[in-house]
Phi, psi and omega in degrees: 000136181277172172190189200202018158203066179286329197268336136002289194245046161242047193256010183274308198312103161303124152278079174282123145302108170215144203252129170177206201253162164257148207244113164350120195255006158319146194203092187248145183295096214274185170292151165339159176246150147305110183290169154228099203277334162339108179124346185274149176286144176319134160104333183258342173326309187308305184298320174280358167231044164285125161262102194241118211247122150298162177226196191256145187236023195155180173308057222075343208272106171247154162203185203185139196258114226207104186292131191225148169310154181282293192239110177307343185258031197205093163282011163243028179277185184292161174267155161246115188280130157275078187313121175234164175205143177223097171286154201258135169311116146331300178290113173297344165217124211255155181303001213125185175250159195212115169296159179183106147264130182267026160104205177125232025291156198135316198286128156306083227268336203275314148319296191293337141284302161341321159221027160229030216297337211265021181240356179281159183342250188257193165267338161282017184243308167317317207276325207230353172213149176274120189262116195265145175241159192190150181252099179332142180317136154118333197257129179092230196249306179285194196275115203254143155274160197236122209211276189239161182293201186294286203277353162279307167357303170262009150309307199293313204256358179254326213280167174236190184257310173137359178270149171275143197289136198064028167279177166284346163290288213282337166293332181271287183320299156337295193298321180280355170264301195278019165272293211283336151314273200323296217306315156312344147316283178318312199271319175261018180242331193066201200300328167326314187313308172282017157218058160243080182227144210275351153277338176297308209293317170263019156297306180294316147325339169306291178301306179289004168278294172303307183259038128265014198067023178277151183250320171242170176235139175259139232196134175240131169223123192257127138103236168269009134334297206307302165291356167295313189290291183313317178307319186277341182297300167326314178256038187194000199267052191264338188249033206237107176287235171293101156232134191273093162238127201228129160091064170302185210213086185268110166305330169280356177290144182281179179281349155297296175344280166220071172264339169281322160303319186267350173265328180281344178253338180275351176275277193321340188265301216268005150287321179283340167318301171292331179305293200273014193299311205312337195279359196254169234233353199250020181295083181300005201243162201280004196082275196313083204294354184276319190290020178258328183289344205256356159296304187269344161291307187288001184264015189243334178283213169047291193308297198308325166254315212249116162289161147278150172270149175233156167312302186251048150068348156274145190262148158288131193252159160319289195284343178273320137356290182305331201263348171263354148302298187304338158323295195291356199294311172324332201202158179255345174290008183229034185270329207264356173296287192341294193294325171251033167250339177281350184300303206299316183308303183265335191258330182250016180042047178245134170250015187329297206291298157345237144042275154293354165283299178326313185287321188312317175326296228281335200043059172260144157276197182258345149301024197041019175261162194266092170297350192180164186264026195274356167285332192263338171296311201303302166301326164316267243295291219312288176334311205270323187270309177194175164219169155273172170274138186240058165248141197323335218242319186294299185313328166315285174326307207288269177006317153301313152307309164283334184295336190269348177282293196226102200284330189272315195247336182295318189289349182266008171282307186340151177044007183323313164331338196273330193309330191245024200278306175296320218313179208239003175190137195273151197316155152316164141296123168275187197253154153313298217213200197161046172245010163018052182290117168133305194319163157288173187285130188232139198282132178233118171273133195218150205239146182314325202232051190286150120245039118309294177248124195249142191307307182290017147288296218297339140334298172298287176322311194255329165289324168224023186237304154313136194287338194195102205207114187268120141008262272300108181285121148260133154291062201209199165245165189111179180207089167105118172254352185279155198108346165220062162064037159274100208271347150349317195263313188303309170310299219279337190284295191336287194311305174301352174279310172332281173248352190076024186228142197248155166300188160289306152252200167274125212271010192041079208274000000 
């Protein structure tokens, strides 16, 4: 069965860039960690006192697989294992661990250490803390969901119906891929599904707190790092170190809200791309951005019936297009990718580049196979945390909205509203609040020109929702910065790992 929102459903998924020194290859194999199990809930105690012996995986690399409950409100339901990896600290006797997720939801921390370890954030953060990662319940390496093979994958996230796009033909076809997606989640993850929702998730954060022997947990968390991170703080914040969210997040917004925000900040990122296209040498556009934006509407209008042709025999379809626009969009260091995939498009009708930006998103290879679940995560965690509404007049309203926010990317936004609309389990209980009142000052980092997470979350996040939270402004482009080499940003996140102490104001970077 086709559809028409496949790229819907990662529009959450952070593309992190993250920079840094290569690192000392010394390496000792550590001890057991000892737990500090004080603080577990009645019924739960056997998780907070696993005694966990990593074993090395790499290069500085330990990793160690860690039992947490299936159903947090149920101690006798079955256990589910949390894959965790950790690089080992430059420093023979290092401050502690610094937790760090690295967004999606979906996205794999367990990975991103594994292979990328000599690349987390800076070197004085490498130097001074063992940095552990780990892959949220439903993701990975941990007890994971599961949904479609390699080739529904690339139906669901590539395929058209074959309808004009948002007819009642082409809207029904939508509905019946996205039932039949849940309904192969459910068959292939079973009871886990209903409890991959992002308060289970920082509930398990708890837990890897306690059996690293942390009394507090210090924690970096990007993108949707950040609400994972906001969560556990609300529920936890007697037990709140150093914490970092960076590419914020504002957790009270409805989900219309902000699918609206975030099509208003990706129209607006890919204007300063064309301001600045002219520096890249594969630039197909005239300078004049509004008639270079009416260039790329009509060419995703075209892309909607006539695919492009590729070498290796797949077309570039409307949604694989949409979605290799949007990749590069995440970093301004990938503009000049950007310029010579609308080059390869418009000027040789080739969709090669296009194609490969979409599969990097997508983490298809060229076998066509699927490196990692973040598509069947993204939709579990999303579904299970909230929805919009999908009655035809509310879906209408939002549509109307988005095209007048992002007259070039709001139509492909449409209806967005339908991916959970079937799922097989009704939303979570959210937290009352999300105000981590008792916590310390926690840092949010937020970048002007993010468009993903839009600045005037990480605004909202630190000015009125946290009871007690600093600032920090990058003036830039991207979506999330510490860690690449801004060093404004970078000295202040250190220090604040460091020492716990922030400047006086927001030093605006």
């Amino acid at each position: 069965m086709k559809n028409k929102l496949g790229l819907t459903a990662l529009l959450a998924v952070s593309a992190l860039v993250l920079t840094g020194c290569i690192a000392s290859t010394n390496s000792t194999t550590p001890e057991p960690i000892g737990p500090v199990a004080t603080g577990a809930p009645a019924g739960f105690e056997k998780y907070y006192e696993q005694v966990i012996k990593f074993e090395n995986c790499g290069e500085r690399i330990f990793c160690a697989d860690i039992e947490v409950p299936m159903n947090w409100d149920d101690p006798s339901s079955d256990p589910i294992v949390i894959a965790t990896s950790y690089r080992q600290a430059n420093k023979k006797d290092p401050l502690g661990f610094v937790l760090f997720n690295p967004g999606g939801p979906g996205a794999s921390g367990y990975d991103w250490v594994l292979e990328s370890s000599e690349f987390l954030g800076t070197k004085k953060l490498r130097e001074n803390f063992n940095i552990l990662g780990f892959d949220p319940r439903g993701v990975g390496r941990s007890s994971a969901v599961s949904c479609l093979t390699d080739a529904e994958n690339d139906e669901f996230l590539y395929g058209v119906s074959g309808f004009e796009l948002g007819s009642d033909e082409d809207l029904a076809a939508a509905r019946a891929s996205i039932k039949e997606f849940g309904e192969k989640c459910l068959e292939g993850t079973g009871e886990l599904l209903a409890h991959v929702d992002t308060v289970s998730a920082a509930k398990d954060m708890d837990v890897l707190r306690a059996v690293l022997g942390q009394q507090k947990l210090n924690y970096l968390g990007y993108s949707y790092g950040s609400l994972l991170g906001t969560t556990y703080a609300n529920l936890f914040p007697d037990r709140v170190g150093q914490f970092v969210l960076d590419g914020a997040i504002d957790p009270t917004v409805s989900d219309e809200q902000q699918t609206l925000f975030q099509i208003e900040a990706f129209e607006k990122a890919l204007r300063a791309f064309l301001d600045s296209c002219e520096q890249f040498s594969d630039c197909p556009f005239t300078g004049f951005v509004e008639g270079d934006l009416q260039t790329i509407k009509e060419f995703f209008l075209e892309l909607e019936t006539k695919p492009l042709p590729t070498e290796s025999g797949r077309e570039l379809t409307i949604w694989a297009a949409v979605t290799g626009l949007i990749m590069p969009l995440y970093s301004e260091s990938y503009w000049p990718y950007l310029a010579t995939a609308f080059d390869t498009a418009l000027n040789n009708g080739q969709g090669d580049f296009f194609l490969l930006l979409a599969d990097q998103y997508n983490d298809r290879a060229e076998d066509g196979t699927y490196s990692t679940n973040i598509l069947d995560a993204n939709y579990a965690i999303s579904c299970l945390d909230s929805r919009a509404s999908t009655n035809i007049f509310s879906m209408k309203r939002q549509n109307n909205a988005l095209i007048e926010a992002a007259p070039t990317l709001g139509r492909y936004w449409q209806f967005g509203a339908l991916r959970c609309e079937s799922w097989p389990f009704e939303v979570k209980q959210p937290p009352a609040s999300y105000a981590a009142t008792g916590a310390p000052t926690i840092l949010v980092v937020g970048t002007t020109g993010d468009p993903a997470t839009p600045y005037a979350q990480a605004q909202a996040l630190a000015g009125e929702i946290l009871d007690d939270a600093f600032l920090l402004t990058y003036n830039g482009e991207g979506h999330t910065v510490y860690g690449q080499q801004v060093m404004c940003v970078d000295n202040v996140v250190d220090k604040f790992f460091m020492t716990g102490d922030l400047p006086t104001k927001d030093p605006d970077c």
